[in-house]
Steps between C-alpha positions, in 0.01 A plus 500: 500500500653810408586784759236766439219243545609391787547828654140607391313162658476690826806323632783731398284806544314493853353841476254442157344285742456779751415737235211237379343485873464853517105582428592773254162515404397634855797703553394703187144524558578684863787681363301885503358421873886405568627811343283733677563339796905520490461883393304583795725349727723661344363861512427363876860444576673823306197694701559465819804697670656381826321656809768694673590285807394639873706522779344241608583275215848535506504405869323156452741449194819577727334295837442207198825520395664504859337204549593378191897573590391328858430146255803530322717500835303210641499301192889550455557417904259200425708384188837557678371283780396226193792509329666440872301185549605376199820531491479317834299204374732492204800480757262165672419368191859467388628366867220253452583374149898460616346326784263256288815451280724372758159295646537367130859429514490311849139297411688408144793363725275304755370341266786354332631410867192359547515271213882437537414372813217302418722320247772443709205318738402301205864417449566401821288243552 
């Protein structure tokens, strides 16, 4: 099959097939009520001018952002504290796998004692 066919099967070309699910027909039927809409929220938006702020505003938005500062401190004192713990727990974990290794190492050499001497019971008989 050549390469342009198979591109145009809907396999090399995902978005035809998006294109195609689209109800165009509906789309172009509402287009004016969608028009008018988007230019009067438009007119809406370039309308309206910022209200000047109050006293009053800017002393909420300074208290907000106070508080605001307040949250960044305790989140940094709370991820100091974290990154604390884990280090520590990092520190365990790695005690604890040297640990399990020589566990390993000495459970590996049992055994072989172990079976040593078993055979040298079933030899000395």
């Amino acid at each position: 099959m050549p390469a342009a066919s198979t591109r145009l099967n809907g396999m090399g070309i995902p978005w035809i097939l998006a294109l195609r699910a689209i109800p165009w027909d509906t789309i172009l039927a509402n287009a004016p009520a969608i028009l008018r809409s988007a230019d009067s929220l438009l007119s809406e938006t370039k309308a309206r001018q910022p209200a000047a702020a109050s006293r009053n505003d800017i002393q909420a938005l300074v208290d907000r952002v106070v508080v605001l500062e307040q949250r960044d401190r305790e989140t940094a004192e709370l991820l100091t504290r974290i990154s604390t713990q884990v280090s520590a727990l990092t520190t365990a974990v790695e005690v604890l796998e040297a640990r399990a290794r020589w566990l390993l190492v000495v459970a590996i050499a049992m055994s072989v004692l172990s079976v040593l001497a078993c055979g040298v019971a079933l030899f000395a008989r």
